[in-house]
C-alpha positions in Angstrom: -17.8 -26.4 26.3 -14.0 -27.4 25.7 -11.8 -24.9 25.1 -8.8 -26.4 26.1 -7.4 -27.4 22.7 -5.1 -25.3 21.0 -5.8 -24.0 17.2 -8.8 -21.7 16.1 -10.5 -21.4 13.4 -12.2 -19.2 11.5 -14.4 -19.4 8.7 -15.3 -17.2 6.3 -18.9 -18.7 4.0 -19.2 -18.2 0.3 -18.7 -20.0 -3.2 -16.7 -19.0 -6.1 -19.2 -19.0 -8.9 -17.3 -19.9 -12.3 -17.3 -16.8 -15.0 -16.7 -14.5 -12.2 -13.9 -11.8 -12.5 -12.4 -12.7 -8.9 -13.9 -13.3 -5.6 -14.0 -9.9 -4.2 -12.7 -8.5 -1.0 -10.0 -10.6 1.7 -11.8 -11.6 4.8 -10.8 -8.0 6.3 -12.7 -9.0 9.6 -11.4 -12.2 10.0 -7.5 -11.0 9.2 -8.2 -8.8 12.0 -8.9 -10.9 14.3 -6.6 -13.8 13.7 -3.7 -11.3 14.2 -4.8 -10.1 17.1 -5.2 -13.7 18.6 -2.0 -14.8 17.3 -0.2 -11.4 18.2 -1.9 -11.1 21.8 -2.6 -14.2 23.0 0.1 -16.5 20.7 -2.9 -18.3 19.5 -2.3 -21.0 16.4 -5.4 -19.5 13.9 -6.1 -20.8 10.1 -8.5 -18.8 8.7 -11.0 -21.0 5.9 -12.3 -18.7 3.1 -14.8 -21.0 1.4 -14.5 -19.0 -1.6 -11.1 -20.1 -2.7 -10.4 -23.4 -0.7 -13.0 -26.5 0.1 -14.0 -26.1 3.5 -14.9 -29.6 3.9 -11.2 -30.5 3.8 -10.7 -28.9 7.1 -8.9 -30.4 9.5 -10.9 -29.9 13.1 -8.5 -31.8 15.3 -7.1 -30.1 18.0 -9.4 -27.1 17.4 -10.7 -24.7 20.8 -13.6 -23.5 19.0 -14.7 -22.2 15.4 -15.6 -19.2 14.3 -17.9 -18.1 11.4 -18.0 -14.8 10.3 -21.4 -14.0 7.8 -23.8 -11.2 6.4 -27.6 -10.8 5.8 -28.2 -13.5 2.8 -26.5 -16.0 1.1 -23.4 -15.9 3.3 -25.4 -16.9 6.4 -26.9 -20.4 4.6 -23.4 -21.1 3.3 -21.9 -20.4 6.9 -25.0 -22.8 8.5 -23.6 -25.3 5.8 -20.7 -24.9 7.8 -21.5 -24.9 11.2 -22.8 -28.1 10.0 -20.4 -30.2 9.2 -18.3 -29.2 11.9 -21.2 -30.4 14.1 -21.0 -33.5 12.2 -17.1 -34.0 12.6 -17.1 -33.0 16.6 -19.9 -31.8 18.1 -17.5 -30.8 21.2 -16.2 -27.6 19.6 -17.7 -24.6 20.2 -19.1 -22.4 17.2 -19.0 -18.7 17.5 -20.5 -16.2 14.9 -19.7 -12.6 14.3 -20.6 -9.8 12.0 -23.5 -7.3 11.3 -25.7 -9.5 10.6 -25.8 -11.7 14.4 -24.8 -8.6 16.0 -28.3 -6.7 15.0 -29.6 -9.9 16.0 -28.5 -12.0 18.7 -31.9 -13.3 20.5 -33.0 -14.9 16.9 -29.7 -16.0 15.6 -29.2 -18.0 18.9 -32.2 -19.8 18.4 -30.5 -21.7 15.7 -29.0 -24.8 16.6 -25.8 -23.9 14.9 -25.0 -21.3 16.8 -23.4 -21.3 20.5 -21.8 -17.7 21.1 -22.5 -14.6 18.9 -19.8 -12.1 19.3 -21.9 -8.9 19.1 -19.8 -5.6 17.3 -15.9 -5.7 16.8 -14.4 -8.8 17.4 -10.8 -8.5 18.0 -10.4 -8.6 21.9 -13.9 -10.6 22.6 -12.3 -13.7 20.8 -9.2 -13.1 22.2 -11.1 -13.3 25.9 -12.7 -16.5 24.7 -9.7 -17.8 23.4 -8.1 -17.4 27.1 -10.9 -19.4 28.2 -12.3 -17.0 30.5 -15.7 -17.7 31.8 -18.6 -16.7 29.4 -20.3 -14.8 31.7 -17.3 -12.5 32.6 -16.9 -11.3 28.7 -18.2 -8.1 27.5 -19.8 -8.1 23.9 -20.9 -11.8 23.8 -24.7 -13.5 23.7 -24.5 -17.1 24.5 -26.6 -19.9 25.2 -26.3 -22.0 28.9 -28.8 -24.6 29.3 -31.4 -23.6 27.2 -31.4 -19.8 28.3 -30.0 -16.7 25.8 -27.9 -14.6 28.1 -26.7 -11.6 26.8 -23.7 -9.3 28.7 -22.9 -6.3 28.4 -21.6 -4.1 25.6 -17.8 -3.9 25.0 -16.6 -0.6 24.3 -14.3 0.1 20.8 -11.1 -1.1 20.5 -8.6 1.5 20.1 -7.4 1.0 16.2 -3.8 1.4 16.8 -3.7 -1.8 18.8 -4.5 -3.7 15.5 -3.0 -5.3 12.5 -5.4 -5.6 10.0 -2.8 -5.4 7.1 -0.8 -8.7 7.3 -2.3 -10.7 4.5 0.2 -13.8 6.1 -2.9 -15.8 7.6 -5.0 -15.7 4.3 -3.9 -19.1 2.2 -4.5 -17.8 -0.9 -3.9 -14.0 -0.6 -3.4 -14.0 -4.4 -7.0 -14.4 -5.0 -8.1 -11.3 -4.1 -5.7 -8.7 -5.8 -6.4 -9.6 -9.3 -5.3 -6.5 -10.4 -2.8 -5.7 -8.4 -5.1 -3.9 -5.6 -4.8 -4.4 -1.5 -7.4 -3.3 0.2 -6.6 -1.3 3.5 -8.7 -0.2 6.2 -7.5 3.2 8.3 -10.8 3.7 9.9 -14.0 2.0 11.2 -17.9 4.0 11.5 -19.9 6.8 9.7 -20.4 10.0 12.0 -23.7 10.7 9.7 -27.2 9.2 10.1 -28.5 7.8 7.0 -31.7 6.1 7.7 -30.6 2.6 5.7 -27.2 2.1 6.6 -26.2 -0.6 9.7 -23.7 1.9 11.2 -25.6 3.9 13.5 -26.4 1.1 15.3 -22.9 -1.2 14.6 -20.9 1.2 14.9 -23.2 3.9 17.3 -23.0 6.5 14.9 -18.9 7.6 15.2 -16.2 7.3 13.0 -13.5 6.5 14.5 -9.5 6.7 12.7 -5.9 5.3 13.8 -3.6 8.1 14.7 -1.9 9.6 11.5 1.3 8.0 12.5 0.1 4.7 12.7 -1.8 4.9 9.2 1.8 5.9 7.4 3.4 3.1 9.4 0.8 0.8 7.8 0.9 2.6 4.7 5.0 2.1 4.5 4.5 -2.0 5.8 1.9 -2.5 2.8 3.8 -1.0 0.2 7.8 -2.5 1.1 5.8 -6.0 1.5 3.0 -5.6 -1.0 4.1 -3.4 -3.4 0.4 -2.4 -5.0 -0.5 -1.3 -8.1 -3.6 -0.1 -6.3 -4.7 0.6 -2.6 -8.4 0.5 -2.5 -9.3 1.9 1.2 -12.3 -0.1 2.0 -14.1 2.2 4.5 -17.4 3.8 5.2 -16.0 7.5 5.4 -12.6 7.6 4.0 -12.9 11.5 3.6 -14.7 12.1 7.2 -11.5 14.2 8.2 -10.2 16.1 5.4 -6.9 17.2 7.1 -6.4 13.3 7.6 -7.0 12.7 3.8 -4.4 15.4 3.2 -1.8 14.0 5.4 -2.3 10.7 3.9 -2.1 12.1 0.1 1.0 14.1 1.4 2.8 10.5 2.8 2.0 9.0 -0.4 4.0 11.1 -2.5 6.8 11.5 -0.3 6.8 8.0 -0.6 7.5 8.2 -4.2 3.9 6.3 -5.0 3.7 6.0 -8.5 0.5 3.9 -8.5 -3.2 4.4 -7.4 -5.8 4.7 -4.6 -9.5 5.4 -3.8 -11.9 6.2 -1.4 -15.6 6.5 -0.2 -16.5 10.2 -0.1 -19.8 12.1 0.7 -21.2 14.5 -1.8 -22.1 17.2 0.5 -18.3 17.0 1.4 -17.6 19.1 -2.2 -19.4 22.3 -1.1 -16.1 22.7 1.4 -13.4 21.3 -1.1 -11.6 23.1 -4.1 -9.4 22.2 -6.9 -6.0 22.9 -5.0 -7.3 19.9 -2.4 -8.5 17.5 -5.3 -5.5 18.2 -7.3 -3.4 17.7 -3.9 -5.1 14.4 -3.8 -5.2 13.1 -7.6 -0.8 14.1 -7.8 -0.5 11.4 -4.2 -2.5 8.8 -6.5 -6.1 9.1 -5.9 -7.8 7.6 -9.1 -11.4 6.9 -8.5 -13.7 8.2 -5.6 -16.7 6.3 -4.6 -19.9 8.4 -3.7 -22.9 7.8 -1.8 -24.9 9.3 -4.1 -28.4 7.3 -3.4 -31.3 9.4 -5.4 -31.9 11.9 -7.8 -34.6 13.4 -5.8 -34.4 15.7 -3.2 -37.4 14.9 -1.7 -36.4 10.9 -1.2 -33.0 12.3 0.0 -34.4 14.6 2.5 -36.6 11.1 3.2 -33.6 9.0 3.8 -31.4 11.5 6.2 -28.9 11.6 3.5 -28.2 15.2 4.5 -27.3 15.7 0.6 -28.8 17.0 -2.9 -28.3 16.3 -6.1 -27.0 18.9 -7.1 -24.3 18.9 -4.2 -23.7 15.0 -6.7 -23.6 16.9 -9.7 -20.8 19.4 -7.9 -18.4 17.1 -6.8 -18.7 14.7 -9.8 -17.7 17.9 -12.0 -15.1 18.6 -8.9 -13.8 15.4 -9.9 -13.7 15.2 -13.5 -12.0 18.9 -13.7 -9.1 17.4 -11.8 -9.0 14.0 -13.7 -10.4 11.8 -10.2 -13.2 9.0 -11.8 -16.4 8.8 -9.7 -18.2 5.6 -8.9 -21.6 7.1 -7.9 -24.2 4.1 -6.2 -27.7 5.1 -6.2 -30.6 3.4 -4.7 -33.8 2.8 -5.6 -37.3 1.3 -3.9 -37.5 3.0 -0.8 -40.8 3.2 1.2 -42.7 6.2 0.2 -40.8 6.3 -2.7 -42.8 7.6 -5.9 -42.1 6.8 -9.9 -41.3 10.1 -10.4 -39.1 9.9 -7.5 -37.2 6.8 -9.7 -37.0 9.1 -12.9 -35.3 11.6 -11.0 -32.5 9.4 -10.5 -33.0 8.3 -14.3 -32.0 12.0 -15.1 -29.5 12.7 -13.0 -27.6 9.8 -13.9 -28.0 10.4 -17.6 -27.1 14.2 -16.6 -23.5 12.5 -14.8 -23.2 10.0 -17.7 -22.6 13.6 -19.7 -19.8 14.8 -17.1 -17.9 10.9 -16.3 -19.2 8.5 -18.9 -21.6 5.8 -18.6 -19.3 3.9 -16.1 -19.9 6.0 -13.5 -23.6 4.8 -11.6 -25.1 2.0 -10.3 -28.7 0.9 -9.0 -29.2 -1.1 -6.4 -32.5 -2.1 -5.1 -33.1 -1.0 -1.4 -33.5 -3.6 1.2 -34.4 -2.8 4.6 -31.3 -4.0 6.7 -32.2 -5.4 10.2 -31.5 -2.5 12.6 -31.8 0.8 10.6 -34.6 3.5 10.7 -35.6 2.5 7.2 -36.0 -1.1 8.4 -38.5 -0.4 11.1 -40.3 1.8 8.1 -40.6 -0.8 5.8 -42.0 -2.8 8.4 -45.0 -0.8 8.9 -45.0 -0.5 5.2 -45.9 -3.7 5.2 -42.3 -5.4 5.1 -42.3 -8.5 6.7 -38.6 -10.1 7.7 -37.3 -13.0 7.7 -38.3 -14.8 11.4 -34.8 -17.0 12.1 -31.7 -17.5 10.6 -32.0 -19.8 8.3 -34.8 -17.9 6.8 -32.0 -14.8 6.9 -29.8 -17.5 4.5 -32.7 -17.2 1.5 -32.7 -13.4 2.1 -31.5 -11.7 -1.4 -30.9 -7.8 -2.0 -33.5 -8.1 -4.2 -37.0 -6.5 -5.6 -38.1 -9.2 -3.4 -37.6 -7.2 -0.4 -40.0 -4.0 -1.8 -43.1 -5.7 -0.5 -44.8 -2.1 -0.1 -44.5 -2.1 -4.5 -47.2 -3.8 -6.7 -45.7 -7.0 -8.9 -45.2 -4.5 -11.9 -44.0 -2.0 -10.0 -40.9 -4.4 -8.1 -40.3 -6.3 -11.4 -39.7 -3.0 -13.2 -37.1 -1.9 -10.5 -35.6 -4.8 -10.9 -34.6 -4.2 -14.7 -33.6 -1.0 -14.4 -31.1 -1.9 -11.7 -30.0 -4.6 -13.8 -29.8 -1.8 -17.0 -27.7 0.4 -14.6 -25.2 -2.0 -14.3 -25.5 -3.4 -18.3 -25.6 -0.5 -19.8 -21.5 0.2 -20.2 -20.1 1.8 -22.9 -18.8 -0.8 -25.2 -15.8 -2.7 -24.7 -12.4 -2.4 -27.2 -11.8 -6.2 -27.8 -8.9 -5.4 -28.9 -7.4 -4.6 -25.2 -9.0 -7.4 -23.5 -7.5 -10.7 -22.7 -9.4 -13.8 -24.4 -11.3 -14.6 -21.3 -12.5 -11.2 -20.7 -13.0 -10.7 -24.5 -15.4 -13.8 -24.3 -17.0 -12.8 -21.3 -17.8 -8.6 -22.5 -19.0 -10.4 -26.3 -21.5 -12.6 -24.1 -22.8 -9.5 -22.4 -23.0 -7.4 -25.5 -26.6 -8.0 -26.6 -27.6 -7.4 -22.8 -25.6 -3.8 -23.2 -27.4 -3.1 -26.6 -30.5 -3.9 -25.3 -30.2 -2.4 -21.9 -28.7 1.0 -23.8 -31.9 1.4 -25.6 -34.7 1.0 -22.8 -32.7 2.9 -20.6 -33.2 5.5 -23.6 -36.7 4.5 -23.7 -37.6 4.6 -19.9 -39.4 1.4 -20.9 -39.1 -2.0 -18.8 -41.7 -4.1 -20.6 -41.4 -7.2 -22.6 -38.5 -8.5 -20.5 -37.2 -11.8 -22.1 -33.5 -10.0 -22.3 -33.8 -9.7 -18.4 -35.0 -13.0 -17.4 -32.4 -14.7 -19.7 -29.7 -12.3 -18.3 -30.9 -13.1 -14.7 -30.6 -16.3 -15.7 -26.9 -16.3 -17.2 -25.8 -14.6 -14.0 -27.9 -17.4 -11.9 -25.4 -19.9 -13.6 -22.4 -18.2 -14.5 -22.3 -15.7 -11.3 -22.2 -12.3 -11.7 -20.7 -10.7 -14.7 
């Protein structure tokens, strides 16, 4: 391989579908990394998000090596689209993958042609090491193919979060895109300490949650808002609340900061049987607006099933927490599990109608469960009778999706299906009169859907569905609304 050229680039896959709202979160990873590169090593790094810019305009002259940085599912067929054509253009330059995804699985994902190192867990100094050219077989956290043979080293240990800078937008071309709204997204810790039997941490991030030091955070915190100056910081972690005197301290920095503006945060339910009013209203005077909650089920029994180590009623709790002190909730439920009964699924029909009473009809989302390479709930699903995708490329046709419930009859999956869709649907109606013309447009398109999701969510009756399959087919077109 030639590493002896001098720019990298990474790559970040994806389309912007028109009628979308925007294209979602920066390349966190990615900005990460090309910091660290250029901050450690005085590396030359463009970083290609294929959502905003043409990749194919690329210039690959004078490039070391490429990386591509992809999840389960679409993402992974649009980053093979481009580990093609930079095949195509020079098949000299290396082409290194990274994320969850190749991480969970190495062995298969370097069975792909496309593929020539997979940097397996955090990135930042394994790129950095390939970067300096050192041999392949002396760097921790890397799978690579030599001559035919998968060779996999050793683990690299966590990087410590201080040595960083994931908060300088300045390698992302178009950093516009992705604050709409005003928002930046920060990121003050990485990991999940808990053990819930779906999610890719326990075995990403080997079940700890790990935080920069306080000091750093408000150093960040200070950098983001002279440079930035949000209207909103959304802290995109797994556990933003997994330290409760580090949430305080970070509430308390914010308002001697004079921040007028707002924030939010994942939190656990189970994390409102220790908190009280004087914390929440601690939190909603520094900013905090909106708290995003794990919430899952409805049913005990499927959370009990699931490791969630919460109940509903320990949802109900902290949404009324919240809603006393004037904090909106974002609760995300999912639905389809293995083992997973009807009356299981009108559980969570309940309780969300029950929440809909405390926040408003806003306030939950469906998703459909799919089992996600490397968790306990994977391996279940599996002997459910699950049966995975077999390569990479077969991972690129892989959709969150009623697809995935194999263990469900046809009825049974198609029915989930709508009422994940009717969660999402079912808003309260728009004022017109406060929405720009595109917006306006876009919420009088989605009316009938909202009218007609309303009343079989009412109903509890998923039958007869022509207003579906046409609204699966408007987002098919238009991307998601």
């Amino acid at each position: 391989m030639n590493l002896m050229k001098k720019e990298i680039v990474l790559f970040f896959p994806g389309k912007n579908f028109p009628g979308s709202m925007n294209i979602g979160y920066p390349p966190l990873a990615l900005v990460s990394i090309g910091n660290y590169l250029r901050d450690k090593g005085n590396f030359k790094v463009r970083i290609v998000d294929a959502r905003v810019e043409d990749y194919k305009k690329t210039r690959l002259s004078n490039v070391s090596f490429v990386g591509i940085s992809a999840m389960s599912g679409r993402p992974i067929a649009d980053g093979l689209e481009i580990a093609r054509f930079v095949r195509e253009k020079d098949s000299s330059i290396p082409i290194v993958w990274g994320g969850v995804h190749v991480s969970l699985l190495p062995e298969q994902s370097l069975k792909n042609e496309f593929v020539d190192i997979v940097v397996r867990g955090e990135g930042e100094q394994t790129f950095l090491e390939i970067a300096q050219q050192k041999k392949l077989e002396k760097i921790k956290g890397i799978s690579f193919k030599r001559k035919g043979e998968i060779i996999h080293n050793p683990d690299r240990q966590f990087i410590d979060l201080d040595k960083i800078n994931d908060i300088d937008y300045s390698l992302l071309k178009h950093s516009d895109a992705y604050n709409p709204n005003g928002s930046f997204h920060f990121t003050s810790s990485r990991g999940c300490p808990h053990r819930c039997g779906f999610c890719y941490n326990k075995v990403f991030c080997a079940g700890r949650w790990r935080t920069k030091s306080i000091e750093r955070i408000k150093k960040d915190i200070d950098f983001v808002l002279e440079k930035y100056n949000p209207k909103r910081l959304d802290f995109l972690e797994d556990n933003f609340f997994a330290n409760r005197k580090r949430a305080e301290e970070i509430a308390r920095h914010l308002i001697e900061r004079g921040f007028k503006n707002e924030w939010s945060g994942d939190c656990r339910a189970n994390y409102f049987r220790n908190y009280d009013d004087n914390f929440l209203s601690l939190l909603k005077k520094s900013g905090c607006c909106e708290m995003i909650i794990g919430a899952e089920s409805g049913s005990d029994r499927v959370l009990k099933m699931i490791k969630k180590d919460i109940t509903a009623q320990d949802i109900v709790k902290a949404n009324g927490m919240c809603k006393r002190n004037g904090i909106k909730v974002l609760n995300l439920f999912m639905a389809g599990f293995p083992h997973e009964t009807k009356k299981d699924i009108l559980k969570t029909m309940d309780l969300i109608d029950r929440l809909d009473k405390i926040n408003g009809k806003l306030c939950c989302i469906i998703s459909i469960f799919s089992p996600y390479p490397g968790t306990e709930l994977f391996e279940e699903a599996v002997k459910s009778g699950y049966k995975p995708p077999q390569s990479l490329g077969e991972w690129g046709q892989w959709l969150f999706s009623s697809n995935q419930t194999s263990w469900l009859d046809k009825k049974a999956a198609s029915e989930l299906e709508y009422i994940a869709i009717a969660s999402r649907v079912r808003n309260a109606l728009p004022n017109f009169l406060k929405l720009n013309k595109r917006e306006a447009l876009k919420q009088l398109v989605k009316l009938p859907f909202t009218v007609s999701s309303n009343l079989r969510w009412k109903a509890r009756y998923f039958g007869l569905p022509a207003d579906m399959l046409l609204w699966k087919a408007v987002q098919k077109s238009r991307g998601y609304f």
